[in-house]
C-alpha positions, 0 to 999 in steps of 0.5 A: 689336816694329816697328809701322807706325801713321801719324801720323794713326792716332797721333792717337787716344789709345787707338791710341797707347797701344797702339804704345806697349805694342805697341813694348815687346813684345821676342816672347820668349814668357815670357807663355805660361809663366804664361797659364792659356788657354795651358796649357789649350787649347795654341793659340799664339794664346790666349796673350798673345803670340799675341793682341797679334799679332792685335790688332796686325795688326787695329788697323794695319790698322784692319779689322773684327775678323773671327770668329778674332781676336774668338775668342781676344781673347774667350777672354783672362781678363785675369788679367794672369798675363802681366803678372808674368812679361814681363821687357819691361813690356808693360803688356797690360791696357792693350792688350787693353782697348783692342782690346775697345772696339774690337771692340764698336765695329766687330764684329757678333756674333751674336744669342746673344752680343748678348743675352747681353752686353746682359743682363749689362750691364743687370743684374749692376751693379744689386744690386736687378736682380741680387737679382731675377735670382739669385731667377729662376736659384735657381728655374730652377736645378734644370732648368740640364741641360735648357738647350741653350746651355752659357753659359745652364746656366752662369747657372744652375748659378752662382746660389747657395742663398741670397740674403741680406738686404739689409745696411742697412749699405751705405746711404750713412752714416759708421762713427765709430771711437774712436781716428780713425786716419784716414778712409777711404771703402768701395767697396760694390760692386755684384754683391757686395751682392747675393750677400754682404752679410757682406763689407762688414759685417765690413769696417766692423768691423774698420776702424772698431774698428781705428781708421778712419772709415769712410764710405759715399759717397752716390752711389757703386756699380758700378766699371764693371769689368764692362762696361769688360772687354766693351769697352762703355766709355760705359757704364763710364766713366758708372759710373766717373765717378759714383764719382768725383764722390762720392768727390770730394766727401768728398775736398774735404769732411772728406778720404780717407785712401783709398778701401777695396776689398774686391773685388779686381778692382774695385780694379783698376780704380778704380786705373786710373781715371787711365788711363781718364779721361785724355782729358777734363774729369775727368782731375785728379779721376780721377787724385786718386781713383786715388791714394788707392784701396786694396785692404782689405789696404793699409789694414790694413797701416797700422793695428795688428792684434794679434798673434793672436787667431785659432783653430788652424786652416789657411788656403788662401789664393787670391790673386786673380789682380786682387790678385797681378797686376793690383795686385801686392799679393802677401803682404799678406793672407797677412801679416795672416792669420799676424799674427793668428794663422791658418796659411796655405797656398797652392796649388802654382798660385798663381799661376794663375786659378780661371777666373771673371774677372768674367763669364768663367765665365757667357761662356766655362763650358767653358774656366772649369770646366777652370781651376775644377776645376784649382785646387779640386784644388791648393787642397784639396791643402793640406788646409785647415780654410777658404779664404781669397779677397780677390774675390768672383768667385773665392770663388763660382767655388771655393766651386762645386767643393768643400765646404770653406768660403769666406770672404773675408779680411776676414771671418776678420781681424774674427773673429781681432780680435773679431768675429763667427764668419763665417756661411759658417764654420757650416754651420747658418747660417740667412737671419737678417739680419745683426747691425747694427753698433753706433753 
């Protein structure tokens, strides 16, 4: 694609990179073949192709987003579907966050999006926020039908029945293994503490009995995803830089032999800490951090799961469309779950999203239900005992279209090596606090 930059527009880094992707596009459409926007509304324009046209014409031109261009960049998933599919490189997440920022920078949206957006920046985050607010939507959620506005019945409707206990267990603290294979530090998140403390519990299980300290790092929490993706990047490279500096620390203290992320989209991010810091006084310490980040899977790649060990039953495996396309890490998980002795399935649309995108489900309800619905369908299809995700964005979008129980990898891999049955797994499961893990 020809592009006509000048020399001074070229001078911003973020431009920059931007002719550079921009430059690699050769307009061969492939991207619309995979991009779930495109197949569901069959607008040209909420396909990738389409929208690096807009972003193209809006940042040569460096004029302010009108209402058309803000439309479809909004409606954009930022699954990366396209990603996988362009036989060109065209390295979209790049650009497309790129052309966020810049409409946060340069758009007034309305009143109703402003608040919206300032609200899920200032809460989903903060996992003692978030438990509040999730406590405030369960007691709202039996009047969602009553709400005027699609997104605010969305809020609702998504809040789940219970909210667990606080897991002590995502404390700032160090996990001894026996064996100390290698040292490793886990990503507790944000959003994920506070709606499922099961996940990082059965993660410290399994790393540590299959021989990895693990570590909580003082001073790490949010990724910065979510607010990086709504184009606030002060507030995302505040979150990201907290991270860094801890993780820092425990590099140049006992040493990392990685970073364990267990929820796919913040990995994602954290490894492209690198990109995002490249332009200041922290450029060697983000790229130290982004070399060692590892999705859960990875790391268990390294270690030595047995054989079997798990009961006969199916699995309909969700690869998250982070994992497969942000981070291209496509069978490691359906790796481990046959090795320890589960049946895997997939859906015939693997490839496609489940529609929940960080906060898409909450922004964009009608387009995210439509994609929800489609792959609940295809799931279900395989006729699975249990679905298996490796994001807890995905497993709450799915888990809200079908009955059949969720659970996240992890959490199935530490029953299958010894571990406790997952709680979702039993459907008499109570809100007793979760067994503490044994020193």
């Amino acid at each position: 694609m020809q592009t006509t930059f000048t020399e001074e527009q070229l001078k911003d880094a973020g431009t920059a990179r931007a002719n550079e992707i921009l430059r690699s596009c050769v307009h061969c459409g492939f991207c619309t073949a995979t991009c779930p926007t495109y197949q569901v509304l069959g607008d040209e324009l909420d396909s990738p192709r389409g929208r690096i046209y807009l972003i193209k014409d809006m940042l040569e031109n460096e004029r302010v987003p009108d209402e058309k261009t803000v439309k479809h960049i909004d409606r954009c998933l930022s699954c990366l579907a396209c990603m996988s599919t362009c036989p060109s490189g065209v390295h979209y997440m790049h650009l497309v966050d790129h052309a966020r920022e810049y409409i946060e920078n340069n758009y007034k949206r309305p009143l109703s999006d402003r608040a919206l957006r300032w609200i899920l920046a200032r809460i989903l985050p903060y996992p003692t926020r978030f438990r509040v607010a999730l406590l405030g939507a369960k007691i709202g959620r039996p009047f969602a039908r009553f709400m005027p506005d699609a997104r605010l019945r969305a809020m609702l409707e998504m809040a789940p029945k219970t909210i667990p206990p606080v897991s002590r267990n995502d404390d700032p603290q160090t996990f001894p293994s026996a064996q100390k294979k290698m040292r490793v530090a886990l990503m507790t998140g944000c959003a994920q503490k506070a709606l499922n403390t099961d996940i990082n519990d059965a993660t410290i299980r399994l790393l540590t009995r299959m021989g990895a300290e693990v570590v909580v790092a003082e001073g790490a929490g949010c990724c910065g995803a979510l607010t990086h993706h709504m184009g606030k990047a002060d507030e995302s490279h505040a979150a990201a830089a907290k991270n860094i500096k801890a993780w820092t620390r425990e590099i140049q203290g006992d040493g990392l032999d990685a970073i364990v992320i267990n929820t796919s989209g913040c990995g994602t991010t954290v490894k492209d800490y690198g990109h995002m810091f490249r332009e200041t006084d922290i450029a060697d310490e983000a790229q130290a951090v982004a070399n060692i980040a590892m999705d859960v899977s990875e790391v268990l790649m390294k270690l030595d799961l047995p054989e079997s060990g798990a009961p006969d039953m199916t699995v309909a495996y969700h690869a998250a469309c982070s994992l497969q396309h942000g981070q291209q890490i496509k069978t490691f998980p359906k790796d481990l779950l046959r090795r320890v002795g589960f049946k895997v399935a997939e859906p015939a649309d693997s490839h496609l999203c489940c529609g929940s995108a960080g906060t898409y489900n909450l922004m964009q309800p009608e387009i995210s239900k439509q994609l929800k619905a489609r792959k609940v369908q295809t799931l279900e299809a395989v006729n699975p005992d249990i679905i298996a995700a490796g994001n807890i964005g995905c497993m709450m979008q799915i888990g809200g279209g079908t009955e059949l129980p969720i659970v996240h990898t992890v959490e199935l891999l530490d029953w299958a090596t010894g571990g406790p049955k997952p709680p979702a797994l039993d459907a008499k499961r109570d809100a007793t606090p979760s067994v503490p893990i044994l020193r």
